[in-house]
BAMI-300006 format. One record per residue: x, y, z of N, C-alpha, C, O in turn; residue in three letters. Coordinates in steps of 0.001 Angstrom, whole numbers, padded with zeros to 6 digits, always signed. Each point is the difference from the previous one (the first is absolute). Layout:
! BAMI-300006
XYZXYZXYZXYZAla/...
END
This chain:
! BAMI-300006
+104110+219555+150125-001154-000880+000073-000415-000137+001463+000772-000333+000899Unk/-001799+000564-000778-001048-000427+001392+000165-001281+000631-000829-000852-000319Unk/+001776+000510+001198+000033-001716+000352-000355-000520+001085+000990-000200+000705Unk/-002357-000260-000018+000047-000298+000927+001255-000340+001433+000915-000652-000503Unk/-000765+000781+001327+001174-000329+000868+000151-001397+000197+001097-000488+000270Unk/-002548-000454-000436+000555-001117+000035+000196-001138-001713+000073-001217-000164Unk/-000055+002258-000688+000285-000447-001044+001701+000184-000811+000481-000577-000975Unk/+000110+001697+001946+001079+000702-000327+000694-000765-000240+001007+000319-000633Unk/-001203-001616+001002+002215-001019-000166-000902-000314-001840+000727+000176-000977Unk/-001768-000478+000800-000247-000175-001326+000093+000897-000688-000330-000390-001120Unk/+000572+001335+001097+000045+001114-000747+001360-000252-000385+000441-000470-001049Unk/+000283+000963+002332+001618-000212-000202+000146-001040-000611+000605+000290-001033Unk/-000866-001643+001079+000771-000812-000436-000275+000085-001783+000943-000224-000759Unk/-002117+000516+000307-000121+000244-000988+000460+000830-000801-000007-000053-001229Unk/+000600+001189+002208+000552+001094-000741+001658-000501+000064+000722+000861-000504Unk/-000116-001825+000911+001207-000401+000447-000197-001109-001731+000909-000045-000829Unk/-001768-000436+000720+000499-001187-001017-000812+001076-001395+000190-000480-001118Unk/-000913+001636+001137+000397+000643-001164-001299-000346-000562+000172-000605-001057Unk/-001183+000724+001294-001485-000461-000634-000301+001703-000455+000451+001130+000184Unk/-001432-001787-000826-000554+002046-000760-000614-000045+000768-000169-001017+000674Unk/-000564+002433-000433-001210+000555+000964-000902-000385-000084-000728+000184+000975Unk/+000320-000734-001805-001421-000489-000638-000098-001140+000710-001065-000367+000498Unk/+002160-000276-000398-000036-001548+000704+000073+000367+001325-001002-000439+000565Unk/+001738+001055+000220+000180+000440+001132-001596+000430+000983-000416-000269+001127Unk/+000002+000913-002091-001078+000928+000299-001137-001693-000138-000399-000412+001089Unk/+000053-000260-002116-000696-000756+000539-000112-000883+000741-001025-000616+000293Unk/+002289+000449+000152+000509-001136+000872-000676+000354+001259-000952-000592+000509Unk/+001512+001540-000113-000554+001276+001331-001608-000107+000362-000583+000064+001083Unk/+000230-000204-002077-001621+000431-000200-000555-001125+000241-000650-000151+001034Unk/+000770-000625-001742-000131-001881+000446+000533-000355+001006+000166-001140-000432Unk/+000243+001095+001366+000545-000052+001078-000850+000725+001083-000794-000487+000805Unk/+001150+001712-000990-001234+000966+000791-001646-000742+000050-000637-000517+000918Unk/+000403+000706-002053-001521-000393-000363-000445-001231+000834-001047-000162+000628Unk/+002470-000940-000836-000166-001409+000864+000689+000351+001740-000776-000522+000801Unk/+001202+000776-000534+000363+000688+001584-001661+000355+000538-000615-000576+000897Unk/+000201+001573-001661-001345+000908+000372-001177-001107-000272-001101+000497+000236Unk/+001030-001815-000653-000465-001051-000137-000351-000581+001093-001101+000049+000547Unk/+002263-000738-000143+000242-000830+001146-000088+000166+001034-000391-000839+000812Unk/+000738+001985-000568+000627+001468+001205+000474-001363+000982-000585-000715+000813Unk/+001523+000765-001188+001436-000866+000692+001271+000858-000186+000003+000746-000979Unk/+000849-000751+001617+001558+000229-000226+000455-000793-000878-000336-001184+000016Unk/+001120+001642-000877+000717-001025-000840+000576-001476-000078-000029-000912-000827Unk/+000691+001169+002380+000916-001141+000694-000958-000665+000143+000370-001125-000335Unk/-001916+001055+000767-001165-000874+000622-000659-000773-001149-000636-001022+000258Unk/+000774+001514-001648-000316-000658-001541-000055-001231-000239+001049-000176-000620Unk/-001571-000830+000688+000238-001499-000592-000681+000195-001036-000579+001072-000178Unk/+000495-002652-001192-000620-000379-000717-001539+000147-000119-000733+000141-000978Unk/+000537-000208+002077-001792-000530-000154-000169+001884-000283-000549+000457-001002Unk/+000988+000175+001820-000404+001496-000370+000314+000488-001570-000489+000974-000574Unk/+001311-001803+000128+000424+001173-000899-001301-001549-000876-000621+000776-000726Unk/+000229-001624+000539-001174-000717-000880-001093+000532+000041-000839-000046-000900Unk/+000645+001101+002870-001119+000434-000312-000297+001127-000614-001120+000362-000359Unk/+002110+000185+000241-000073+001709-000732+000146-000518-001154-000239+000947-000749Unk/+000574-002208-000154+000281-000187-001328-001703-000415-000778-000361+000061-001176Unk/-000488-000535+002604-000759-000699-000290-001281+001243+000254-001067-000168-000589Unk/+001228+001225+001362-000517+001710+000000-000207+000139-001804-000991+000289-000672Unk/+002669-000702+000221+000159+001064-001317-000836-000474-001363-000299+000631-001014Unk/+000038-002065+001433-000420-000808-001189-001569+000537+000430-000765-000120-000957Unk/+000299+000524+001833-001500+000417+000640-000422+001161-000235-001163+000390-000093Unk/+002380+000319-000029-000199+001445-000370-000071+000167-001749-000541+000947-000571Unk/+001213-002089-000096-000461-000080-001141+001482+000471-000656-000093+000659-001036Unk/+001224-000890+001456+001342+000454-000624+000600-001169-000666-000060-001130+000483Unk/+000857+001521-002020+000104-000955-000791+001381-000487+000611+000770+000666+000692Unk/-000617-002161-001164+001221-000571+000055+001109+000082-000197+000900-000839+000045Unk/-000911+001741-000246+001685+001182-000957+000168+000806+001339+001004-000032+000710Unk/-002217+000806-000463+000155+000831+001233+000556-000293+001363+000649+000702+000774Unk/-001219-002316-000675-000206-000700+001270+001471-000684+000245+000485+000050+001131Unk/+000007-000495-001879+001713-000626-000690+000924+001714+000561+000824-000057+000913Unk/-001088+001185-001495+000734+000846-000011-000204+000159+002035+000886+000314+000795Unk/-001845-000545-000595-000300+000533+001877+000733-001388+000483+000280+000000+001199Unk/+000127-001341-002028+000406-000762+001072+001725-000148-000154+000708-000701+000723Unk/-000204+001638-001976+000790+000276-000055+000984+001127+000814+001223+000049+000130Unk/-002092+000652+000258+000235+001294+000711+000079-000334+001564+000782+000463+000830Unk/-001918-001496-000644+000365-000479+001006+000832-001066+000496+000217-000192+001197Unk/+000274-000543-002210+001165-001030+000182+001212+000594+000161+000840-000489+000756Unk/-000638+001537-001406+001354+000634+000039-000029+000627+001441+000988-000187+000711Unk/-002029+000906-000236-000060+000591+001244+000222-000728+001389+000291+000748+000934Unk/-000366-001815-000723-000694-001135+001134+001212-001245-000803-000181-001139+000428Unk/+001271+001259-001439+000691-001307-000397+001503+000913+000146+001059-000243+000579Unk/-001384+001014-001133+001877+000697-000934+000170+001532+001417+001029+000552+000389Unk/-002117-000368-000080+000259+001677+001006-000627-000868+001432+000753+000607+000762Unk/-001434-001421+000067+000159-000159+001005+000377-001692+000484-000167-000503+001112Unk/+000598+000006-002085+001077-001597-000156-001204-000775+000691+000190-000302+001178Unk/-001352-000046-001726-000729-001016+000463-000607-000782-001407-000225+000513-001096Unk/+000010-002189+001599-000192-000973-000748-001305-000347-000369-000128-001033-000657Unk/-000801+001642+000925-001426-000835-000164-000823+000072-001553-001145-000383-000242Unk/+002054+000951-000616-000919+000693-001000+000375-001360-000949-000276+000138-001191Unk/+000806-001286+001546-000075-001504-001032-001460-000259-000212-000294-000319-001152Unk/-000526+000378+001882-001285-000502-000136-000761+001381-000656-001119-000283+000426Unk/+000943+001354-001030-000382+000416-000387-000384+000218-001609+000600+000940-000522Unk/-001291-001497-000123+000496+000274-001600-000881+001305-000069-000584+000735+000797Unk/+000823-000837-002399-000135+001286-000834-001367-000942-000763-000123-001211-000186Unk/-000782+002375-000134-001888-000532-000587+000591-000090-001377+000830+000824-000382Unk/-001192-001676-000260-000220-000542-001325-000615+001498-000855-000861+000840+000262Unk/+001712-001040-001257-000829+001735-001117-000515-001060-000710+000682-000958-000363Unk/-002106+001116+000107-000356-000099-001348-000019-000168-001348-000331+001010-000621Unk/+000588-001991-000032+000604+000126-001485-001297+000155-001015-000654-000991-000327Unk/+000430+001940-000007-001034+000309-001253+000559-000560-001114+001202+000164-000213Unk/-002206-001097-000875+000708-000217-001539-000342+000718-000461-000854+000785+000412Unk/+001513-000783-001676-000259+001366-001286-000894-000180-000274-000647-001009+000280Unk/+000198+002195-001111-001195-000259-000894+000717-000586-001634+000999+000556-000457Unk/-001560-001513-000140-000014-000712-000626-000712+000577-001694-001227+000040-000100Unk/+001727+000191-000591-001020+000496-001228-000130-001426-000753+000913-000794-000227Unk/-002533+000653-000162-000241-001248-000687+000352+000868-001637+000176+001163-000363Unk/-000214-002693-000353+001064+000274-001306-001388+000217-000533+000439+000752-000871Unk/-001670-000753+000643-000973+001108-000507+000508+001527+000269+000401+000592-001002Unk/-000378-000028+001996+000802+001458+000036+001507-000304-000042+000396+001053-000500Unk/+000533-001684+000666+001095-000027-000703+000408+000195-001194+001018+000639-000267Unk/-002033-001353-000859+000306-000130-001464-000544+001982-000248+000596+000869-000637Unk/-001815-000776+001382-000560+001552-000189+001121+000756+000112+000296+000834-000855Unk/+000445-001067+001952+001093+001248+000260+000979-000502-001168-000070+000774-000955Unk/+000975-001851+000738+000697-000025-001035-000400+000228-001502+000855-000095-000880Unk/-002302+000429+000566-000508+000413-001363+000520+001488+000234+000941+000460-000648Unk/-001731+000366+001776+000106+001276+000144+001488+000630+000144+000356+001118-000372Unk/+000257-001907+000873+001749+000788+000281+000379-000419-001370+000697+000888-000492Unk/-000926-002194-000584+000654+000419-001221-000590+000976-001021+000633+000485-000937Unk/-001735-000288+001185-000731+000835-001126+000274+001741+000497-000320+000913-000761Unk/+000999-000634+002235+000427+000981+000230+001377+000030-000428+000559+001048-000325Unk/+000108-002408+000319+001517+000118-000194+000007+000602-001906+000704+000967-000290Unk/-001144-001336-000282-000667+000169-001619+000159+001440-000326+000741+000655-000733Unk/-001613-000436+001465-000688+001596+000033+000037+001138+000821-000876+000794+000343Unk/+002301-000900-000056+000628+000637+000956+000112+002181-000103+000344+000964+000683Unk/-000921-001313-002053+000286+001627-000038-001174+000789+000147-000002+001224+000136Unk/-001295-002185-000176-001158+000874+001056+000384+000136+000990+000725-000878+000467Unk/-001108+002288+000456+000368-000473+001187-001469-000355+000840+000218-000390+001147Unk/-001915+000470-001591-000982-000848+000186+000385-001265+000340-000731-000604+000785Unk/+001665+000092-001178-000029-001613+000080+000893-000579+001044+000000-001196+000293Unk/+000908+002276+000362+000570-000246+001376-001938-000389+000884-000605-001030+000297Unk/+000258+002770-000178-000865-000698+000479-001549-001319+000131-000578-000497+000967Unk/+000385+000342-002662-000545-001089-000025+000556-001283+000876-000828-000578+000704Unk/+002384+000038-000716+000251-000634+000522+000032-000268+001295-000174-001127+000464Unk/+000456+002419+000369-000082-000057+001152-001165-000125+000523-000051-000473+001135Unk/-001163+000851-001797-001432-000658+000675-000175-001349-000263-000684-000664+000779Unk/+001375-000033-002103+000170-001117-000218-000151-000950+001181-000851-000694+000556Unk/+002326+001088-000460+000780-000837+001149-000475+000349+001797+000301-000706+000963Unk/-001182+002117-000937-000455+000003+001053-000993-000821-000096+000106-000862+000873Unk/-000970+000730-001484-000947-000850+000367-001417+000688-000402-001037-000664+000025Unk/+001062+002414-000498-001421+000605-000084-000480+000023-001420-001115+000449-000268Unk/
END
């Protein structure tokens, strides 16, 4: 793997506690990406830098899953590989909770007519697919 020279003790240390490549490799990349950000040395890093590259990512339009995984990559880098404290004040962005979709019991009772009158008549095989447009909805 390609490792920057000043990313190398992260590499190692990652390859020392046994992470897959996949993790390794994005860790690297997030790190890089935020280094080439700031254009600071590592050691020179505080808080407010790493809010403003968090606050870049939410601008650039990257979801909250993504943004959690970059402040993860960077907590381990700057907490566990160069022993510094500042990352308490940092949280992780709120994901989104979507509710289900909901079927009203007008198409509920529809789909439970249609799945028993397929359960019935099971040896057409037409009536698999009647049901399944049923229950799709067409």
């Amino acid at each position: 793997m390609n490792v920057p020279d000043k990313l190398e003790t992260l590499y190692m240390e990652m390859r020392i506690r046994n992470y897959s490549s996949k993790t390794i490799k994005s860790y690297i990349k997030n790190n890089q990406k935020f280094l080439e950000f700031i254009q600071k040395p590592s050691t020179k890093v505080n808080s407010s830098d790493i809010k403003k590259y968090i606050k870049h990512l939410i601008d650039e339009g990257k979801s909250p899953s993504n943004i959690r995984q970059v402040i993860a990559s960077l907590r381990f880098y700057h907490s566990e590989v160069l022993h510094r404290k500042f990352f308490k004040n940092i949280k992780n962005p709120k994901i989104s909770r979507k509710l289900p979709i909901v079927l009203s019991k007008k198409r509920s009772k529809k789909n439970d007519r249609s799945y028993r009158q397929f359960k019935t008549q099971t040896n057409n095989p037409n009536y698999l697919w009647v049901w399944f447009k049923a229950f799709r909805g067409s």
